[in-house]
ZAMARGU-4260 file (C-alpha; in steps of 0.2 Angstrom, whole numbers, plus 5000, padded with zeros to 4 digits):
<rodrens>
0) 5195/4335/5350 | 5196/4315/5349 | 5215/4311/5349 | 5221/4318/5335 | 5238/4329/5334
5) 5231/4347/5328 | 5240/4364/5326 | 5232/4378/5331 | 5236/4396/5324 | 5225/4409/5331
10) 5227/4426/5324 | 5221/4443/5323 | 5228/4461/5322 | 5231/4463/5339 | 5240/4445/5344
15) 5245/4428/5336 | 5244/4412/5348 | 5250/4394/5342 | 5246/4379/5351 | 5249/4361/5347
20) 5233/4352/5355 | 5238/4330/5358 | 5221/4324/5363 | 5215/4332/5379 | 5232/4342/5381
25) 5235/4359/5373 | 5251/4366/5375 | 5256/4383/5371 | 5272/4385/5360 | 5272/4404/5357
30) 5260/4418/5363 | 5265/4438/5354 | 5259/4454/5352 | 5257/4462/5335 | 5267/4477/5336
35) 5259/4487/5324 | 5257/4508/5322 | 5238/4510/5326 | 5224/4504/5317 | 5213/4518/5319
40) 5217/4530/5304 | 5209/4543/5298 | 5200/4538/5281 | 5209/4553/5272 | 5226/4546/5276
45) 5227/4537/5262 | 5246/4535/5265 | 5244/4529/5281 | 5230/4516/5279 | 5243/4507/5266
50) 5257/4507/5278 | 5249/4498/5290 | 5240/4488/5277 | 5258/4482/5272 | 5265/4480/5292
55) 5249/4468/5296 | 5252/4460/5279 | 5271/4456/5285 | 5265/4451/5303 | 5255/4438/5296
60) 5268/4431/5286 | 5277/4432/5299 | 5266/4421/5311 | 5263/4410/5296 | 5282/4407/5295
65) 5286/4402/5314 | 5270/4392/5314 | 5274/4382/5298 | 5291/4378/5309 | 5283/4372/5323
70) 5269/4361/5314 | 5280/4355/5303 | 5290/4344/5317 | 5274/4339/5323 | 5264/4324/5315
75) 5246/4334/5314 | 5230/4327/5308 | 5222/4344/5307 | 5226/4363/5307 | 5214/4376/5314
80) 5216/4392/5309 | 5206/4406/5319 | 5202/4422/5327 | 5189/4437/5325 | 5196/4446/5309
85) 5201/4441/5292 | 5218/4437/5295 | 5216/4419/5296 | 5207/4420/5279 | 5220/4430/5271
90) 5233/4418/5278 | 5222/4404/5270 | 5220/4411/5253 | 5235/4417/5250 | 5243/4400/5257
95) 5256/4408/5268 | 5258/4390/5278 | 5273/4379/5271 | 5269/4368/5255 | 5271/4354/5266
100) 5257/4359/5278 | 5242/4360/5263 | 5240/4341/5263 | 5233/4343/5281 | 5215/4345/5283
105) 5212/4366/5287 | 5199/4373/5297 | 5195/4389/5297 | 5185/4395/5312 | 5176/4415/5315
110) 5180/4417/5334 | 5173/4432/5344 | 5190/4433/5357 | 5209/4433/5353 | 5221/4429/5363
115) 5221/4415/5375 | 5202/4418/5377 | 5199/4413/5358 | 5210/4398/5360 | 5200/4394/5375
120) 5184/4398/5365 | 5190/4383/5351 | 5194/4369/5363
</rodrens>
């Protein structure tokens, strides 16, 4: 990863993970678990399949928020966004990062692991 300052945000319905990697050293700053209702729904609950539409939709902001604050302190050549599900796209398009973060240089990488396993998976 060259010596560059880069923010990692990894992401899926199950967990968010943001790390700040400096160079060789990747540190850790917050590791959660989605709390959301389950995902397996049954396809006639029309009403259900929106609510938890609408609570991942919020959990995302959510990680997006708290790790717009900590990138932002950090002077970062690069941001990856990543993780097996769409998440990280939807966080993209929709450019739930700070204003001040969309200058940066975005990555977007497919992993086939969350957690700490994905962020292993990256470096």
């Amino acid at each position: 990863m060259e010596n560059k300052n880069i923010g990692i945000l990894m992401i899926s319905p199950l967990s968010c993970v943001i790390a700040i990697c400096k160079g060789q050293q990747m540190n850790v700053i917050k590791n959660m678990s989605a709390m959301l209702p389950s995902q397996r729904l049954n396809r006639r609950c029309e009403r259900q399949r929106k609510h938890y539409d609408k609570k991942l939709l919020e959990y995302m902001k959510e990680c997006s928020v708290m790790a717009s604050r900590l990138f932002l302190i950090h002077d970062l050549d690069k941001i990856i966004l990543c993780g097996p599900a769409d998440t990280k796209n939807v966080i993209h398009d929709n450019r739930f990062l700070h204003d001040g973060l969309h200058d940066i240089e975005t990555e977007i990488v497919d992993t086939c692991y969350d957690r700490m396993a994905g962020l292993r998976h990256i470096i």
